[in-house]
ChimeraX commands (.cxc) that place a marker at each C-alpha (Angstrom):
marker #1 position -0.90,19.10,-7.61 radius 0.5
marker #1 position 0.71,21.68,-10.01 radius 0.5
marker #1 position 1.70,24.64,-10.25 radius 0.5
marker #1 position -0.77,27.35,-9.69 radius 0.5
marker #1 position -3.31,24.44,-9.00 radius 0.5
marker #1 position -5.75,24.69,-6.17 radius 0.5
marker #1 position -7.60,21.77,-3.93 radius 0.5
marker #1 position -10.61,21.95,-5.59 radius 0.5
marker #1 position -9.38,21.72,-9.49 radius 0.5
marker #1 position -7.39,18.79,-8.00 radius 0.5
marker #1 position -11.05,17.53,-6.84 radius 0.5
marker #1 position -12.87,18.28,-10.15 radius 0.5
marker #1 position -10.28,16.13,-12.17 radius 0.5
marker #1 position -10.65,13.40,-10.07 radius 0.5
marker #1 position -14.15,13.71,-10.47 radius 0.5
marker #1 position -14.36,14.76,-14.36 radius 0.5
marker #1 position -11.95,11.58,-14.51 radius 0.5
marker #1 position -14.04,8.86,-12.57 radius 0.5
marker #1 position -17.19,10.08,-14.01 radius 0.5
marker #1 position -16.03,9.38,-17.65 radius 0.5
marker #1 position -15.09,5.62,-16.62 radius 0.5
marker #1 position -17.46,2.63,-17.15 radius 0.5
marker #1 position -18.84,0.73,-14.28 radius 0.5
marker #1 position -21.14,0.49,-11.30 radius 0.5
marker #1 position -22.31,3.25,-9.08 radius 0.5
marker #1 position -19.90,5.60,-7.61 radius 0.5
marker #1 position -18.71,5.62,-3.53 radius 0.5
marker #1 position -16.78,8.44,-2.40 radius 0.5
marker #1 position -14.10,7.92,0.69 radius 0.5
marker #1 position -13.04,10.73,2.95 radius 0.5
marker #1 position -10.92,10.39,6.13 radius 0.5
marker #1 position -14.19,12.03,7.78 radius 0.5
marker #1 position -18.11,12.91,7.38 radius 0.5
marker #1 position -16.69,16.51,7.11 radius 0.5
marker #1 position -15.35,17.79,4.56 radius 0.5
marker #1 position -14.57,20.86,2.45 radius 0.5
marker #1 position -14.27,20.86,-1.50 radius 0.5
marker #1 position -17.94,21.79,-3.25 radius 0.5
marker #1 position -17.42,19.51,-6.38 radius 0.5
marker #1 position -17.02,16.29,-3.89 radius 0.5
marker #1 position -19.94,17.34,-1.59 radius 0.5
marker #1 position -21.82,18.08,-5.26 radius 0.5
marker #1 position -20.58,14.49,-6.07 radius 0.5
marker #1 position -21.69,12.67,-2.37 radius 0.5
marker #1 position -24.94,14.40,-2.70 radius 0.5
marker #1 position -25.92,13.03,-6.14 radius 0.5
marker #1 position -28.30,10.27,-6.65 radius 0.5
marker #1 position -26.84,6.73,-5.68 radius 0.5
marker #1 position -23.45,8.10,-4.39 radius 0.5
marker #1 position -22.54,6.27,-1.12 radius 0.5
marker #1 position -20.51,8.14,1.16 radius 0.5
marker #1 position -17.73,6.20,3.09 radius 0.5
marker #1 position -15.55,6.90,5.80 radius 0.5
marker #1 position -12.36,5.12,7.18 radius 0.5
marker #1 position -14.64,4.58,10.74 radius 0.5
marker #1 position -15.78,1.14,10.34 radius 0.5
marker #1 position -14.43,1.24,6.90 radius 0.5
marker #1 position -14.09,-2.30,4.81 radius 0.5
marker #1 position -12.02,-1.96,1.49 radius 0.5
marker #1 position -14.17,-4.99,0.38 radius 0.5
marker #1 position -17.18,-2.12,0.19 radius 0.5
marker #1 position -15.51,-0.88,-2.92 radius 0.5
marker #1 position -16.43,-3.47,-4.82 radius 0.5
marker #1 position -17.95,-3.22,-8.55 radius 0.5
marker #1 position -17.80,0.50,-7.76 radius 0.5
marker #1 position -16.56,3.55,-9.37 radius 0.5
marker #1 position -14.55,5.18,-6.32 radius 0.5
marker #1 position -13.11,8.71,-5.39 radius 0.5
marker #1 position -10.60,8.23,-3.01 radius 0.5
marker #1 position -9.88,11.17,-1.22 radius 0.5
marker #1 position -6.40,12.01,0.77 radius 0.5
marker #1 position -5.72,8.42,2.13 radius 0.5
marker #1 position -3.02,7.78,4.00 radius 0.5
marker #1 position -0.65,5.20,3.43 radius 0.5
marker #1 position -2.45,2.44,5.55 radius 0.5
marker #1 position -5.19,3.13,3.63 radius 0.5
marker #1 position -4.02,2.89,0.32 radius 0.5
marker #1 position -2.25,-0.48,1.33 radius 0.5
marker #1 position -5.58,-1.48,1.92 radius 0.5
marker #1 position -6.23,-1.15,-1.79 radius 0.5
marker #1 position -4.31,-3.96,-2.36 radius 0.5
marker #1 position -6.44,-6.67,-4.44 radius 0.5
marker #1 position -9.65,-4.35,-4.37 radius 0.5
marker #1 position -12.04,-5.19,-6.70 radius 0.5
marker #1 position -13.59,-1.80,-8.17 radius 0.5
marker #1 position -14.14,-0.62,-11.76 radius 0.5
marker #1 position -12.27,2.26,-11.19 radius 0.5
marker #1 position -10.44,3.97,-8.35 radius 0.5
marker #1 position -8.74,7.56,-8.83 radius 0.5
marker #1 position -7.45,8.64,-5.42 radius 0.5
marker #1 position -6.84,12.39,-4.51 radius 0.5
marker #1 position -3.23,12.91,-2.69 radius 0.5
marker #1 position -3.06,15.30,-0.32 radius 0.5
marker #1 position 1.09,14.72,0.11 radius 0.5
marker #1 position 3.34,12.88,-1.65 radius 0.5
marker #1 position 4.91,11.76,1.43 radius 0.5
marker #1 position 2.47,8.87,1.83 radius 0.5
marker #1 position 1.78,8.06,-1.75 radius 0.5
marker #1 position 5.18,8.50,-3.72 radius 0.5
marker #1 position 5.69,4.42,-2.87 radius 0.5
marker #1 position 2.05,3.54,-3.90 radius 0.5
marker #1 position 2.60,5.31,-7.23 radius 0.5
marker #1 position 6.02,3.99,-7.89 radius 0.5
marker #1 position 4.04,0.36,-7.15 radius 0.5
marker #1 position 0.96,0.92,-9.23 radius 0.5
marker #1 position 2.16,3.11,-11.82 radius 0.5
marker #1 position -1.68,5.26,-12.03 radius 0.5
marker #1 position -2.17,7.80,-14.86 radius 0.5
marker #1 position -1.27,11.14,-13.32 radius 0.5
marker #1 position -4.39,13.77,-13.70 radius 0.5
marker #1 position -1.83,16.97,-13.67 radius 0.5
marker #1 position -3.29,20.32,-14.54 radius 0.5
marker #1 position -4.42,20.26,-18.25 radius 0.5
marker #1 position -2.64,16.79,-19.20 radius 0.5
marker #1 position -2.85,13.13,-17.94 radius 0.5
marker #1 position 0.71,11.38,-17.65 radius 0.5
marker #1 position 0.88,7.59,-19.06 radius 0.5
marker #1 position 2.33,5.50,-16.90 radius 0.5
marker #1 position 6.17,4.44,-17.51 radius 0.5
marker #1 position 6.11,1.61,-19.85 radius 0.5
marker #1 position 7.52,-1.94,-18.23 radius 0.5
marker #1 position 8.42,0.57,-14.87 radius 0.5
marker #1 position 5.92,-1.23,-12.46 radius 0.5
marker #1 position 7.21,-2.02,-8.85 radius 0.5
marker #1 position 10.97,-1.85,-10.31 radius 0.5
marker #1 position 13.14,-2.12,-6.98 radius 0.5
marker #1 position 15.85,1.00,-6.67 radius 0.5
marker #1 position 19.20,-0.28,-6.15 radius 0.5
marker #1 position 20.36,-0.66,-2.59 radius 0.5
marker #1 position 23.93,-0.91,-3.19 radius 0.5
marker #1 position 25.88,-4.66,-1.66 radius 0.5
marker #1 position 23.86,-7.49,-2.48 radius 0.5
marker #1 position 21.38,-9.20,0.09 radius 0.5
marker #1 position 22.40,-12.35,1.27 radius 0.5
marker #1 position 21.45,-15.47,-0.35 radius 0.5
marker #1 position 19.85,-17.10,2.86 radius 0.5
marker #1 position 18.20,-14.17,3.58 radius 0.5
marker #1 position 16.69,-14.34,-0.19 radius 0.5
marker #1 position 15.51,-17.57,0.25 radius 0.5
marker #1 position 13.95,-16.48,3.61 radius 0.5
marker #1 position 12.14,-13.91,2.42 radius 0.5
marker #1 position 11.28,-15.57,-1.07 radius 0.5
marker #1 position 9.46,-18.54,1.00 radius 0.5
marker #1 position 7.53,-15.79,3.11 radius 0.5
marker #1 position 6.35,-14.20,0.30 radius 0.5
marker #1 position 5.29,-17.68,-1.43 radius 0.5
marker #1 position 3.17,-18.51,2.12 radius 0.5
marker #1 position 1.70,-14.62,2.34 radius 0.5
marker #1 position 0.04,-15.15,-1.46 radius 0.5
marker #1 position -1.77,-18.47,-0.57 radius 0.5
marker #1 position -3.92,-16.29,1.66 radius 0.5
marker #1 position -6.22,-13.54,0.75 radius 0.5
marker #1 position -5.44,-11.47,4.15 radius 0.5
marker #1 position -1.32,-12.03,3.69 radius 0.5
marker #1 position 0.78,-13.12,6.21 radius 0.5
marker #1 position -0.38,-15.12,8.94 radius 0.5
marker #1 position 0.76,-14.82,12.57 radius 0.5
marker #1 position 2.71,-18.53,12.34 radius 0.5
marker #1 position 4.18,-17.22,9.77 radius 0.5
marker #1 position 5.45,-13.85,11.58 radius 0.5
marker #1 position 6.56,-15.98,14.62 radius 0.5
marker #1 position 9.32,-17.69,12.36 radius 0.5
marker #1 position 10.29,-14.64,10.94 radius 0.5
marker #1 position 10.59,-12.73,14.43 radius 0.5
marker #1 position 12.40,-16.31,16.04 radius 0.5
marker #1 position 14.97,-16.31,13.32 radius 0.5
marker #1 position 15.41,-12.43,13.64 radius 0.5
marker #1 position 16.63,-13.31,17.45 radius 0.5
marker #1 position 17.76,-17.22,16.97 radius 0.5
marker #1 position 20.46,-16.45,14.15 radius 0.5
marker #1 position 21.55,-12.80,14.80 radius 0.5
marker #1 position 24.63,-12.79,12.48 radius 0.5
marker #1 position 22.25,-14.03,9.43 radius 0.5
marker #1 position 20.55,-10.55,10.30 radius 0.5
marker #1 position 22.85,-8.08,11.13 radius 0.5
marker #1 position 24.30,-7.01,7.60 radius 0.5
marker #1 position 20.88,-6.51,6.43 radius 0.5
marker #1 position 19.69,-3.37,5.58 radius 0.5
marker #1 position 16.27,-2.36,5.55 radius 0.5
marker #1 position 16.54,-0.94,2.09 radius 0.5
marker #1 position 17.57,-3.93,0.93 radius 0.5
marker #1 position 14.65,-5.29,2.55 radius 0.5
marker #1 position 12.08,-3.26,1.06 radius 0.5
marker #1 position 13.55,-3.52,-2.06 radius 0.5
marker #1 position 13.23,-7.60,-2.15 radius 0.5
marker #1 position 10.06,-7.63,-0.68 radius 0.5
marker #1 position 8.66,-5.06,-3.43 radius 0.5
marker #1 position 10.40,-7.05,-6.39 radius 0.5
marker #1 position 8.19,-10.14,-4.93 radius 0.5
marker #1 position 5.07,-8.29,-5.07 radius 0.5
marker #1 position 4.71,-8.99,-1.56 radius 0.5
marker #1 position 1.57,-6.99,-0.08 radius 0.5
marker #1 position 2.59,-3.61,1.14 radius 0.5
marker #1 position 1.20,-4.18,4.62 radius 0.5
marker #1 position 3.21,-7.37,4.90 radius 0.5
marker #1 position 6.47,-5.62,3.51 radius 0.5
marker #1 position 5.79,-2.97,6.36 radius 0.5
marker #1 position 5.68,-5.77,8.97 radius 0.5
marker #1 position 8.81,-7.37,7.66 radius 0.5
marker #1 position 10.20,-4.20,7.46 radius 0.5
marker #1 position 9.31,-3.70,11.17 radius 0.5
marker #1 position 10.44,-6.25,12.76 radius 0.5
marker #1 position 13.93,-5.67,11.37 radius 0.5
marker #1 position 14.20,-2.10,12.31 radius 0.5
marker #1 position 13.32,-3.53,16.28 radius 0.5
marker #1 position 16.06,-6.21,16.00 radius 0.5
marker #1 position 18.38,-3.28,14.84 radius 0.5
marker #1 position 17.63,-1.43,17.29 radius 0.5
marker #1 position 17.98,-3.79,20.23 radius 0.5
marker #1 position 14.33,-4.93,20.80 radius 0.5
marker #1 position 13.21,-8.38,21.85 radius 0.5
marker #1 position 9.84,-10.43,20.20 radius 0.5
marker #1 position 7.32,-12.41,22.01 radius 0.5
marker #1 position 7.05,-15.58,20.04 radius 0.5
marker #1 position 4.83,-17.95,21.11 radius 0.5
marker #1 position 6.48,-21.09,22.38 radius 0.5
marker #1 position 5.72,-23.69,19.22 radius 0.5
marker #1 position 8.23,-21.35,17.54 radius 0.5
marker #1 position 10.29,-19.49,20.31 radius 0.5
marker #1 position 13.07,-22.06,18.69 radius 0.5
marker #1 position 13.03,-21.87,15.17 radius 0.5
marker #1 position 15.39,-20.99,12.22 radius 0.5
marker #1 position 15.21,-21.28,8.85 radius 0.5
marker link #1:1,2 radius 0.2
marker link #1:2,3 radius 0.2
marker link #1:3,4 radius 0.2
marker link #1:4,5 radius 0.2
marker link #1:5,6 radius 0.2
marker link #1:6,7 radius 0.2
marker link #1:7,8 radius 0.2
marker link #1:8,9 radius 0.2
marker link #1:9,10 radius 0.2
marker link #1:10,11 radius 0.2
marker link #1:11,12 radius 0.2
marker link #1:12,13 radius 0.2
marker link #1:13,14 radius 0.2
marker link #1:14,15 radius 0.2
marker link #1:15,16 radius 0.2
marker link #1:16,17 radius 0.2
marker link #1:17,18 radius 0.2
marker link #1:18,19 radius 0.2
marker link #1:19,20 radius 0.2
marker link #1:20,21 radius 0.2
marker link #1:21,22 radius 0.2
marker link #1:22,23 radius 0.2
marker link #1:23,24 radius 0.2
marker link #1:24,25 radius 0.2
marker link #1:25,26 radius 0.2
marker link #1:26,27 radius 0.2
marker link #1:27,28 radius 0.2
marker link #1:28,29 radius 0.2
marker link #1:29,30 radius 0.2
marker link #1:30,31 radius 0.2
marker link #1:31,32 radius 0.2
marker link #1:32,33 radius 0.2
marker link #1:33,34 radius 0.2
marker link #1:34,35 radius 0.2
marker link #1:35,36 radius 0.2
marker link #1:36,37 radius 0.2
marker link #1:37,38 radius 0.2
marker link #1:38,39 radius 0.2
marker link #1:39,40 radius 0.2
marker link #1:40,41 radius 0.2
marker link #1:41,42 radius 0.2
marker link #1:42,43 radius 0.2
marker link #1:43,44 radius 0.2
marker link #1:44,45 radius 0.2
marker link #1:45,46 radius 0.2
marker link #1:46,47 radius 0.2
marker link #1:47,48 radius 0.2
marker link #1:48,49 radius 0.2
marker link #1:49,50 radius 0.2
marker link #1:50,51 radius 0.2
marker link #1:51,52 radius 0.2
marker link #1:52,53 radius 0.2
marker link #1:53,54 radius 0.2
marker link #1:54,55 radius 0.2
marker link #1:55,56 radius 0.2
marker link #1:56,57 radius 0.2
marker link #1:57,58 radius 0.2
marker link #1:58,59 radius 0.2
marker link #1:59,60 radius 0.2
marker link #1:60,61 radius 0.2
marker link #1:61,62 radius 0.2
marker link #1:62,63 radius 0.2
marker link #1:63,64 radius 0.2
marker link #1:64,65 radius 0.2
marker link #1:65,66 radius 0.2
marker link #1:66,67 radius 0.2
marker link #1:67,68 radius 0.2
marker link #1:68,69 radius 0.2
marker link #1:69,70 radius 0.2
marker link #1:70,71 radius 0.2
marker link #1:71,72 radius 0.2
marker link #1:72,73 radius 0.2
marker link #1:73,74 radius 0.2
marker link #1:74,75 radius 0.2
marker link #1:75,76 radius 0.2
marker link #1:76,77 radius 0.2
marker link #1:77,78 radius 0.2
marker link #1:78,79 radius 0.2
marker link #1:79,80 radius 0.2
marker link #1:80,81 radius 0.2
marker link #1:81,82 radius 0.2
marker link #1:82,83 radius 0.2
marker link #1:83,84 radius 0.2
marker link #1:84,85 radius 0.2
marker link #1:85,86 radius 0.2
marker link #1:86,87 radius 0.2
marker link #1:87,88 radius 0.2
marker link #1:88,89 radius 0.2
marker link #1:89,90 radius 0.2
marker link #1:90,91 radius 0.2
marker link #1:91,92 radius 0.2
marker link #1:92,93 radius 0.2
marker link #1:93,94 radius 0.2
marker link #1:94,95 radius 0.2
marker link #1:95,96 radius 0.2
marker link #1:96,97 radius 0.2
marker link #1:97,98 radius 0.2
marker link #1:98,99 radius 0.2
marker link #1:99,100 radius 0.2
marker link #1:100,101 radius 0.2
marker link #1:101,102 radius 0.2
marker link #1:102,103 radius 0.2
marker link #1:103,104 radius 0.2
marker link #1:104,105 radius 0.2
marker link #1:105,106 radius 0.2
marker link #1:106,107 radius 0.2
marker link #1:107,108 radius 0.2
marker link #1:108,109 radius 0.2
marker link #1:109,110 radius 0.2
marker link #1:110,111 radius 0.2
marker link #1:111,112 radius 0.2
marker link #1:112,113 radius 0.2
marker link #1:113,114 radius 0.2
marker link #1:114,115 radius 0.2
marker link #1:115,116 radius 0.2
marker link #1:116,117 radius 0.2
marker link #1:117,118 radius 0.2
marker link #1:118,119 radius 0.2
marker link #1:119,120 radius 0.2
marker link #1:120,121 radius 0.2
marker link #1:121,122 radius 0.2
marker link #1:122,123 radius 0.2
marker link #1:123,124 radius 0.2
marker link #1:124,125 radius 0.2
marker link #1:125,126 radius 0.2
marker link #1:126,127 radius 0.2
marker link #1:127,128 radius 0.2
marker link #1:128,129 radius 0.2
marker link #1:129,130 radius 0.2
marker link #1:130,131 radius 0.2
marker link #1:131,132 radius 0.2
marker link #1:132,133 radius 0.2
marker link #1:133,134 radius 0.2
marker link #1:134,135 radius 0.2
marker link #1:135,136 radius 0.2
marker link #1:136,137 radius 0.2
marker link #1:137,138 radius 0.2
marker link #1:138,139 radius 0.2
marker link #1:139,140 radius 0.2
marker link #1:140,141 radius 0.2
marker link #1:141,142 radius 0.2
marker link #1:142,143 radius 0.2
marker link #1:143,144 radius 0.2
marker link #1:144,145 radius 0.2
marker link #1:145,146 radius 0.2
marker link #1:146,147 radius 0.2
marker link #1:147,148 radius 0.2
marker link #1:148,149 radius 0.2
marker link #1:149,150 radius 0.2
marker link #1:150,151 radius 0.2
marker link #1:151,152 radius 0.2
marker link #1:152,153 radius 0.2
marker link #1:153,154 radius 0.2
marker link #1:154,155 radius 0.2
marker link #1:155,156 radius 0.2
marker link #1:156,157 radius 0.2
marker link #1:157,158 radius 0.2
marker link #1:158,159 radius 0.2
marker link #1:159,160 radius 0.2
marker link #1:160,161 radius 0.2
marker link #1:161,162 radius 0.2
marker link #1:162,163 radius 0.2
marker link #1:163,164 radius 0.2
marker link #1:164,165 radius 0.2
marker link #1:165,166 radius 0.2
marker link #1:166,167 radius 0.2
marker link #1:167,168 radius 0.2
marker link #1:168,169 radius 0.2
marker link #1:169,170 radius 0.2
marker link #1:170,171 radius 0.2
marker link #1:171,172 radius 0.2
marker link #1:172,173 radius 0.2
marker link #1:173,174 radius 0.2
marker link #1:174,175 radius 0.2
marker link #1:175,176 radius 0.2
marker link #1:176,177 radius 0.2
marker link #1:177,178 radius 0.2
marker link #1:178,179 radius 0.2
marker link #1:179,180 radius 0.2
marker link #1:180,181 radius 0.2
marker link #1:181,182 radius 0.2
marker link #1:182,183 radius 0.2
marker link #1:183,184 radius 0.2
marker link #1:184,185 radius 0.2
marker link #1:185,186 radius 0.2
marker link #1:186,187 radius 0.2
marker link #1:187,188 radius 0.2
marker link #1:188,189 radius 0.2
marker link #1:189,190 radius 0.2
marker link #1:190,191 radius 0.2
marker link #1:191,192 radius 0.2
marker link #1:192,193 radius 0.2
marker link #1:193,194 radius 0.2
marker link #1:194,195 radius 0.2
marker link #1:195,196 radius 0.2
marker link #1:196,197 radius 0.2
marker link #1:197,198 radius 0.2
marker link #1:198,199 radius 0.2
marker link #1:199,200 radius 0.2
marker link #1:200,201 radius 0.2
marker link #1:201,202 radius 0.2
marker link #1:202,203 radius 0.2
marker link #1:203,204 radius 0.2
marker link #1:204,205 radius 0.2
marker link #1:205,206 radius 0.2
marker link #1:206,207 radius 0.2
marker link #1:207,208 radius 0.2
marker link #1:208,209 radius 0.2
marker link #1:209,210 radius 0.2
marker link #1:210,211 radius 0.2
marker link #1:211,212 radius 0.2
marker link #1:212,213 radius 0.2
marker link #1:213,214 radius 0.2
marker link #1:214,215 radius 0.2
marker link #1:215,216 radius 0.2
marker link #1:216,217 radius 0.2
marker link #1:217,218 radius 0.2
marker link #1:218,219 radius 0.2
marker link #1:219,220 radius 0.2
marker link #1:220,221 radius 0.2
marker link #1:221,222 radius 0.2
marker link #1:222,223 radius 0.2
view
């Protein structure tokens, strides 16, 4: 959005946009079935426009297609991650949930009466976090990002159990470690964004006193 902008020229450069992209037919993605903005509803209601919801929604479904994404939240643009479509321009309602998506995947910006390049060499380019993590802790997080990209889904729950027994197993390695400093590694591995969260997650319950269930194959494990 800019200044003196309204909803619905935000809507019609998404559209204007997509349309002008080659590829397959076009889907359109709204939180609900109901929705206000007359140049998406013109859009849904054109010939071979499927209209998707996040009810039963699969991001696999966007496939080959041209897609509108409209005001997604932040689990549902993590769920972008690896999509397959021809072209994806997603509408933000806030920046609150997309300013880390955009910092990741560096889009062209479609501001009022300009599009903004992306920053040359700037993708997923960690902000500094002050002391340096700790080396263990590097490796640690270097081999769970090395198991999360051998599978198309990312992390498995094995590998979540060893995280979450170290967490409780070695609390000293842990208790230094900032989540910011967390994040930051995580992002600089290109480690999914819904695996970052859950890493992220189970740190900020250690930190603040919580216990895991770990199953009992791993209830004793460190790194």
């Amino acid at each position: 959005m800019g200044e003196n902008d309204s909803r619905e020229a935000q809507n019609a450069r998404a559209v204007d946009w997509l349309l002008q992209q080659p590829g397959g037919p076009v889907a359109v993605v709204t939180p609900q079935r109901q929705f206000e903005g007359e140049t998406l509803q013109r859009l849904v209601g054109s010939p071979g426009t499927v209209h998707l919801t996040w009810r039963g929604f699969s991001a696999e479904s966007l496939s080959r297609r041209r897609v509108v994404y409209a005001w997604p939240d932040r689990q549902h643009l993590n769920a972008l991650w690896g999509v397959h479509a021809d072209a994806i321009v997603v509408i933000e309602w806030g920046t609150a949930e997309t300013a880390t998506w955009v910092e990741d995947a560096q889009p062209l910006r479609l501001v009022p009466g300009q599009t903004l390049q992306p920053n040359a060499g700037a993708q997923a380019v960690p902000k500094p976090v002050g002391e340096l993590l700790r080396e263990d802790v590097i490796r640690i997080l270097e081999s769970v990002a090395q198991w999360a990209a051998g599978y198309d889904t990312g992390l498995k729950w094995n590998e979540e159990d060893k995280l979450k027994a170290d967490m409780m197993n070695r609390p000293e390695r842990w208790m230094s470690v900032t989540v910011e400093q967390v994040t930051s590694k995580c992002r600089e591995l290109k480690m999914r964004p819904n695996d970052i969260e859950t890493i992220v997650g189970f740190l900020e319950r250690r930190k603040q006193g919580r216990r895991f269930n770990v199953r009992s194959s791993y209830r004793d494990y460190q790194f």
